[in-house]
C-alpha positions as CSV (number, residue, x, y, z in Angstrom):
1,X,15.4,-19.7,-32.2
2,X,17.1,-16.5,-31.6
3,X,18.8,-15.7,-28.0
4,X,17.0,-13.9,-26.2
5,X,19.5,-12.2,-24.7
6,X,21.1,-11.2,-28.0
7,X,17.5,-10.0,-29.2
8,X,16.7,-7.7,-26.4
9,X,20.2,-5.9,-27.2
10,X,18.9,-5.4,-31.3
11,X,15.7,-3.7,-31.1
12,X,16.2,-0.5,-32.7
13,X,13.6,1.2,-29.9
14,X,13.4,-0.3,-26.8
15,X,10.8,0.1,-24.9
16,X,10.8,1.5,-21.6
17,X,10.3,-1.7,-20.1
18,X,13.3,-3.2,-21.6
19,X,15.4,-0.7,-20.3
20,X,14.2,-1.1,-16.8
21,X,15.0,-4.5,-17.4
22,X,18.3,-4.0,-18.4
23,X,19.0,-1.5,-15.4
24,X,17.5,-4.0,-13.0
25,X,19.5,-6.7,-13.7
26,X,22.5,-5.1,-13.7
27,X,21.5,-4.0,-10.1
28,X,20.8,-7.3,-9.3
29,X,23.9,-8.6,-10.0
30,X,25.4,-5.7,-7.4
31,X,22.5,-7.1,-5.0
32,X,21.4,-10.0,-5.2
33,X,19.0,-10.1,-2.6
34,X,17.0,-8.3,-5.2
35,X,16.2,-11.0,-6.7
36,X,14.9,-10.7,-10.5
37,X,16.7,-11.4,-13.0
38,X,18.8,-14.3,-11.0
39,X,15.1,-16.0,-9.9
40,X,14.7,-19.1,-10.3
41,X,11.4,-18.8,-12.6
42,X,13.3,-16.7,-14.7
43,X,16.1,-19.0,-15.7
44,X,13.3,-21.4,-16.0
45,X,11.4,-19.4,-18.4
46,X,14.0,-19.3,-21.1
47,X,15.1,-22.8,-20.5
48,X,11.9,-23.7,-21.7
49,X,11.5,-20.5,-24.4
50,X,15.1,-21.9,-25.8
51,X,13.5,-25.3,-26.0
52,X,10.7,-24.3,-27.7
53,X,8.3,-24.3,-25.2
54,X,6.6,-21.7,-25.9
55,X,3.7,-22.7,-23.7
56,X,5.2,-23.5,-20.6
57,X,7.7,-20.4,-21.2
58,X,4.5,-17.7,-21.0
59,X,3.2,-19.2,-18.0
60,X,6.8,-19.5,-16.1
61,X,7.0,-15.7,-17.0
62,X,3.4,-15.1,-15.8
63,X,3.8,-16.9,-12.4
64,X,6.7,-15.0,-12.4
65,X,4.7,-11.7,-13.0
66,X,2.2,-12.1,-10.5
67,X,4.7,-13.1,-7.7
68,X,6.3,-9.5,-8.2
69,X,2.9,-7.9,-8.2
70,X,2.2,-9.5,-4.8
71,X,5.6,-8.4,-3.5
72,X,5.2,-4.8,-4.9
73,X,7.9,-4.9,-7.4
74,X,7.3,-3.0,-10.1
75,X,10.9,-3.2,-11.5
76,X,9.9,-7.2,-11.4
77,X,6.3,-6.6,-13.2
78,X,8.4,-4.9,-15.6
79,X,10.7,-7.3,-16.2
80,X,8.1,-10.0,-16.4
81,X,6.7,-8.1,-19.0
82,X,9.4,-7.8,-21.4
83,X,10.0,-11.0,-21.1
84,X,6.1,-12.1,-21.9
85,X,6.1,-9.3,-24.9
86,X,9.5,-11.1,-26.4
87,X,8.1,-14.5,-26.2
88,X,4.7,-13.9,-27.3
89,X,6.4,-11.5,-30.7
90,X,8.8,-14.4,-31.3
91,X,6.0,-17.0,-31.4
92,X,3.9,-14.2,-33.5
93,X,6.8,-13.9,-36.1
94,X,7.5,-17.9,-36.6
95,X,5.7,-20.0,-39.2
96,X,2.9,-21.5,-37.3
97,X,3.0,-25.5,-38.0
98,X,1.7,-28.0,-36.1
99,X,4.1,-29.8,-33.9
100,X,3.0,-33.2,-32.2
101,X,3.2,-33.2,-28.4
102,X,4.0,-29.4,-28.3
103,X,1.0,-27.3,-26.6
104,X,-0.7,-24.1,-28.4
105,X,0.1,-20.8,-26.7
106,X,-3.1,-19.4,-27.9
107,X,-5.1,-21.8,-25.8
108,X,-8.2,-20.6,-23.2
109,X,-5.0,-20.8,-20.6
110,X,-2.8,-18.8,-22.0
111,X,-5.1,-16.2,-23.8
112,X,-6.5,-16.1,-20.4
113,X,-2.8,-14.4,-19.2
114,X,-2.6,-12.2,-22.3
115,X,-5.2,-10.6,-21.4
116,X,-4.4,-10.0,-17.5
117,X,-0.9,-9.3,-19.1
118,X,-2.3,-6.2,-21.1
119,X,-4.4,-4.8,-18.0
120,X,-1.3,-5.4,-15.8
121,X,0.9,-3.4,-18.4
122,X,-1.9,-1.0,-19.0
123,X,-1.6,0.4,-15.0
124,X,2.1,0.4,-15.4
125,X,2.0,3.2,-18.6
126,X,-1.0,4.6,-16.1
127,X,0.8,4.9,-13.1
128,X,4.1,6.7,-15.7
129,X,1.0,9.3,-17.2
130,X,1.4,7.4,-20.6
131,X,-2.5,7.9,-20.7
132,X,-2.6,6.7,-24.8
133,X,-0.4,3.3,-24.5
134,X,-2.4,2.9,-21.2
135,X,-5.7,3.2,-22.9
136,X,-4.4,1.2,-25.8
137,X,-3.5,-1.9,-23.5
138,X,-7.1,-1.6,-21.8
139,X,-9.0,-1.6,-25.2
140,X,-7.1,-4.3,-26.3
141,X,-7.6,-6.6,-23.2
142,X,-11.8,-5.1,-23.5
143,X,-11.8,-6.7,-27.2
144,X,-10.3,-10.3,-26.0
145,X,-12.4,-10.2,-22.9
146,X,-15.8,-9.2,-25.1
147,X,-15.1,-11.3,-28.4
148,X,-15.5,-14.3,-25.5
149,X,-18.5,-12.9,-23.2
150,X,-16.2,-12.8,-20.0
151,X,-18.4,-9.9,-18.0
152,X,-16.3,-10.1,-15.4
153,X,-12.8,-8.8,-17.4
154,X,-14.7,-6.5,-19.5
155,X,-16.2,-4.8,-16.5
156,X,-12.7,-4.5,-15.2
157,X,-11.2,-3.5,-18.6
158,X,-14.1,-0.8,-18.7
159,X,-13.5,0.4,-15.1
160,X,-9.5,0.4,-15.9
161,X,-10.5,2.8,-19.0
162,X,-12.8,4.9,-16.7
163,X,-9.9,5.2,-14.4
164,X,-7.8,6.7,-16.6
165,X,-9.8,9.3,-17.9
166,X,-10.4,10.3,-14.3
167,X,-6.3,10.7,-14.4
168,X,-6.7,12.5,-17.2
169,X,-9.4,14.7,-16.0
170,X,-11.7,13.8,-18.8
171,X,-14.8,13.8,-16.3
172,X,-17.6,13.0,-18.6
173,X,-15.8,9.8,-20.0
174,X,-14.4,8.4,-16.7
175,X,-18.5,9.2,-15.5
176,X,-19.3,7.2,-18.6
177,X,-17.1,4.3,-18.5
178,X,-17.5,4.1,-14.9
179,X,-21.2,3.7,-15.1
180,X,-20.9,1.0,-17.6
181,X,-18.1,-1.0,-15.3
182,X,-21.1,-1.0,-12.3
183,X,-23.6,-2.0,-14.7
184,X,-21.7,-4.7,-16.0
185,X,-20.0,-6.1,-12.6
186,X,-23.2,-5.9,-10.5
187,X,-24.4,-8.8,-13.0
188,X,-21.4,-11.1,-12.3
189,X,-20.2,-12.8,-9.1
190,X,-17.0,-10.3,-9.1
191,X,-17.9,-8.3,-5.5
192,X,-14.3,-6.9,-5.2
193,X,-14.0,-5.8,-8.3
194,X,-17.8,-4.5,-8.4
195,X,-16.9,-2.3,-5.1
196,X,-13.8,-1.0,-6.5
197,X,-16.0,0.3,-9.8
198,X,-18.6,1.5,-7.4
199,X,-16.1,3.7,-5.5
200,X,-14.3,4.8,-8.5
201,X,-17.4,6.0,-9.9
202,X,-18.0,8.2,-6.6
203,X,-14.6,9.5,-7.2
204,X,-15.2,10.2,-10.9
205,X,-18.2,12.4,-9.6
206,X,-16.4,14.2,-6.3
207,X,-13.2,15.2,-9.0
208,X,-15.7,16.6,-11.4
209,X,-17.4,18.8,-8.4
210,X,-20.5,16.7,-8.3
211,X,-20.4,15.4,-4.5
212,X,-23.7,15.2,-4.2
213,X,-24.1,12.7,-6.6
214,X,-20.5,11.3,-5.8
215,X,-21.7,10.0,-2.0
216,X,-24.5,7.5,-2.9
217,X,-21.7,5.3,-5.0
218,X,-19.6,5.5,-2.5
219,X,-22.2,4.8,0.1
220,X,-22.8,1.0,-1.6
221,X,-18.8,0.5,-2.2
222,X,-18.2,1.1,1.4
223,X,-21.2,-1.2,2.2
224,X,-19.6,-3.9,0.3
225,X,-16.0,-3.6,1.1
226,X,-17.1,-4.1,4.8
227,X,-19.2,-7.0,4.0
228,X,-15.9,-8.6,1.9
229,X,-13.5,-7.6,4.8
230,X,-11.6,-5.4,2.8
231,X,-10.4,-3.1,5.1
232,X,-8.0,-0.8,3.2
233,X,-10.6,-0.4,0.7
234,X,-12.9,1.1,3.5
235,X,-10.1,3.3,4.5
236,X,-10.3,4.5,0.8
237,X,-13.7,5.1,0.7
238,X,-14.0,6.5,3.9
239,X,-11.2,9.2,3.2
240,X,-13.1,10.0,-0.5
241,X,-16.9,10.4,1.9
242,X,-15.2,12.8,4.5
243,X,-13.7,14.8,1.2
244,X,-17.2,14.7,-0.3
245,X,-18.9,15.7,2.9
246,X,-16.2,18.6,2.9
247,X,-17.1,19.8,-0.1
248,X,-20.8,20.0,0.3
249,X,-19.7,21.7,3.5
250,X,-21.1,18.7,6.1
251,X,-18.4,18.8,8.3
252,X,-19.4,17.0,11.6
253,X,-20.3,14.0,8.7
254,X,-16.8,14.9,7.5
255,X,-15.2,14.3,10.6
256,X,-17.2,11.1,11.5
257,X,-15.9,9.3,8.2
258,X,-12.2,11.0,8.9
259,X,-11.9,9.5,12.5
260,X,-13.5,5.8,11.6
261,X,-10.8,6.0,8.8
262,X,-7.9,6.4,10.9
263,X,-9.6,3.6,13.4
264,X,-9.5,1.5,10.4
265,X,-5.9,2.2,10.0
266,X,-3.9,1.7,13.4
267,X,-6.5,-1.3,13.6
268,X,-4.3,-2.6,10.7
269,X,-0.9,-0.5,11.3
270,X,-1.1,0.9,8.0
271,X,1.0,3.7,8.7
272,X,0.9,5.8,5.2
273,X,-2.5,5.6,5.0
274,X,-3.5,6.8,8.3
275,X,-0.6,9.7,7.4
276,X,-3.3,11.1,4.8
277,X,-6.2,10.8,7.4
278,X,-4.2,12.2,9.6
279,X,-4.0,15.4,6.7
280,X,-7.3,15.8,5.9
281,X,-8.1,16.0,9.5
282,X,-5.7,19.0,9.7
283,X,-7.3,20.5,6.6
284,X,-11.2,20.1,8.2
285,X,-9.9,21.6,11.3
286,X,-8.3,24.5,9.7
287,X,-11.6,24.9,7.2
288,X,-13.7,25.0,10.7
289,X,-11.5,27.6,12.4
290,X,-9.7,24.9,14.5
291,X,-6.3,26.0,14.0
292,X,-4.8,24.5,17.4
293,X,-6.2,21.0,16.4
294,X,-5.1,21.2,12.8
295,X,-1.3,22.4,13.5
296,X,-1.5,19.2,16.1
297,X,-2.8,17.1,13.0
298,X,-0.4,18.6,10.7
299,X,2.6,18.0,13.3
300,X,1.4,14.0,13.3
301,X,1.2,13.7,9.7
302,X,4.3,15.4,8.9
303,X,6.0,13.1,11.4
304,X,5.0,9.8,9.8
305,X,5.4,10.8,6.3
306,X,9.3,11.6,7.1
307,X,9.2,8.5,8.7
308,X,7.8,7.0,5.3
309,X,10.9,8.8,3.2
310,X,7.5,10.2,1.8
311,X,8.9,13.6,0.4
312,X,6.2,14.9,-1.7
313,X,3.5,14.9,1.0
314,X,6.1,16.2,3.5
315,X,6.5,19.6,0.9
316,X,2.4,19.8,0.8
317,X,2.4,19.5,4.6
318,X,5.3,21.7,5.9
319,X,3.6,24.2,3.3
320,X,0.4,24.0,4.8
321,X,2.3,24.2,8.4
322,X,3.1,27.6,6.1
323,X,-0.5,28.5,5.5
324,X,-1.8,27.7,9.5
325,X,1.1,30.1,11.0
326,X,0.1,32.9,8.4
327,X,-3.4,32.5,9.5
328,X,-2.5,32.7,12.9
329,X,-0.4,36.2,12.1
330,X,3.2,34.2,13.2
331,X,5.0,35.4,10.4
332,X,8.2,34.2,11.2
333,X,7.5,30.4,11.8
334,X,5.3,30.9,8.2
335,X,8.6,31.5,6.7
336,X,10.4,29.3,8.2
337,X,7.6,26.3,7.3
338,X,7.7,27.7,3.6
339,X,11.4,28.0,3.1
340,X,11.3,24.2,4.4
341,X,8.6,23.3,1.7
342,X,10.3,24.9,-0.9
343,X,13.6,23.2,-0.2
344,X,11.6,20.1,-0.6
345,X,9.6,20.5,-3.7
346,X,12.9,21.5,-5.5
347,X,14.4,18.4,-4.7
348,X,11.8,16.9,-6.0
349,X,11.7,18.4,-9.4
350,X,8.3,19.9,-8.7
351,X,8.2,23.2,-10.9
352,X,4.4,23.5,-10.3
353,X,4.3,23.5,-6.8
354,X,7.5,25.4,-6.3
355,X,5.8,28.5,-8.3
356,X,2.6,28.3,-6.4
357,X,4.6,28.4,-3.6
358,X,6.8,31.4,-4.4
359,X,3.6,33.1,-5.0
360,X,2.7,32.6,-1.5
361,X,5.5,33.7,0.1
362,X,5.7,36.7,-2.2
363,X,1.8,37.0,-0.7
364,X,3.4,36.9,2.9
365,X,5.9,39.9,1.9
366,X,3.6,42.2,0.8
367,X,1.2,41.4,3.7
368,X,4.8,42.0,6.1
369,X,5.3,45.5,4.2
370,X,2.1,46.7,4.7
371,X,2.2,45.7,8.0
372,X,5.4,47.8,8.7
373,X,4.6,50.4,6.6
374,X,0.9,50.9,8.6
375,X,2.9,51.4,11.6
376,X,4.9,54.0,10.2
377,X,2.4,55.8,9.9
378,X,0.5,55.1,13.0
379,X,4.2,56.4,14.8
């Protein structure tokens, strides 16, 4: 059997996740605290692979997988990855003969991980905008999960797809596969799974414009996240309800789901989430002509996002620091607050929102020269 080591190094296109692999371990030999490619279960899992385990490799590498997914690693997840994809295409490629005393890969076990290993790699190329590899992983884990009558994996394959779509602001398909993920989960013993389909589907509904329709689904998902105790899903769905209610122009229920939201969050100390509250608080206040309260919001938020090295919601809320000062006719702090913003969205790499910015300070200009130039002529 070939060395894995020596086959990662010959495939004529590596994919991204090899690469990150590659990177990470070299990282990790500069840091070991890092802890990937020097685990334990990773040295394991090509012991066995190398003894032709292939079994007992796959699930090494999938315990291996999940424990980064706890620990937020995504560099892990990706490594785990690779190294699932090269065992299960090495397996793939060998004859397949029966071998006494050596365990199938393909049993219900292991198929059982292929398929969490295709949704898992699916929301990686989702959260990286790779919408079609993304879409091909879900579809692929939907077939597996149908072909054996699992509800409960096809309604999360179909409310993965839906989720997507909603990403890729495709409204009427994330709608659509959104209301087949609730009609398929609400048959099954799944709760958390059924809420989080139920709230996407509200989403689905407020991004398309609809919030009328998009409350009622996230009415039931909050219901059942607080009778499962998940509290950062509540925080979730209450932000999404106040946005709603904002929308349809309901602002006192706007507020209400706002402040039990940021309860919710210094109940748990979850510090970036309450950050975002804390925003669309200032954005309700400014939208209601409470521009003293929403500077104060802004002035919290801003402080724990810098706090949270969070730079791209620092650049949307020093620009809207921008937007309250103009409103308020203090010019010169408007500036000042823009300049900041733009400094920061460069940084970033954010051509978009630099451009929409330059436009409002070029706005702010002209306003300042027909401000001077009306005096003029009042003099």
């Amino acid at each position: 059997m070939m060395s894995p080591q020596i086959s990662l190094m010959v495939l004529t296109q590596p994919s991204l996740e090899v690469m990150i692999a590659l990177v990470h371990g070299t990282l990790a030999q500069a840091h070991p605290d890092l802890g990937t490619i020097s685990d334990d279960l990773f040295q394991q899992g090509w012991q066995y692979f190398d003894q032709g385990a292939v079994a007992e490799a796959l699930a090494t590498f999938q315990q291996l997988l999940c424990q980064r997914q706890r620990q937020g690693d995504m560099q892990g997840v990706a490594i785990a990855l690779n190294c699932l994809d090269f065992v299960w295409q090495d397996w793939h490629a060998q004859p397949r003969l029966a071998v006494p005393g050596q365990s199938d890969p393909a049993s219900p076990k292991q198929l059982d991980d292929r398929r969490l290993h295709l949704i898992t790699r699916g929301s990686l190329h989702r959260q990286a905008g790779e919408w079609p590899q993304a879409l091909e992983c879900y579809q692929s884990a939907l077939s597996l999960y149908t072909a054996d009558n699992e509800m409960e994996g096809v309604g999360l394959c179909l409310n993965n797809l839906g989720v997507t779509y909603l990403q890729m602001e495709q409204w009427e398909q994330a709608i659509s596969l959104g209301q087949a993920s609730v009609s398929v989960l609400a048959e099954t013993p799944d709760q958390v799974n059924y809420a989080t389909a139920l709230h996407n589907l509200g989403v689905a509904y407020y991004r398309c414009g609809d919030s009328k329709q998009a409350l009622p689904w996230l009415e039931q998902a909050l219901f059942l996240r607080n009778g499962i105790c998940d509290r950062s899903g509540e925080v979730t769905t209450l932000s999404y309800m106040g946005q709603a209610y904002c929308q349809l122009q309901q602002h006192w229920y706007a507020l209400a789901c706002f402040e039990a939201a940021l309860d919710l969050c210094q109940q748990q100390g979850d510090t970036a989430a309450a950050a975002t509250i804390l925003g669309h608080l200032a954005m309700l206040c400014h939208r209601t002509g409470h521009t003293g309260l929403a500077l104060q919001y802004s002035y919290q938020a801003l402080s724990q996002f810098r706090d949270l090295e969070d730079y791209k919601s620092t650049g949307r809320l020093l620009s809207h620091l921008g937007v309250l000062y103009e409103s308020r006719g203090h010019y010169s702090l408007a500036l000042h607050y823009y300049q900041q913003a733009l400094t920061t969205l460069r940084n970033l790499g954010d051509d978009n929102g630099e451009q929409t910015l330059l436009q409002q300070i070029d706005g702010l200009y002209q306003r300042l020269h027909w401000l001077d130039f009306a005096l003029e002529q009042a003099a």
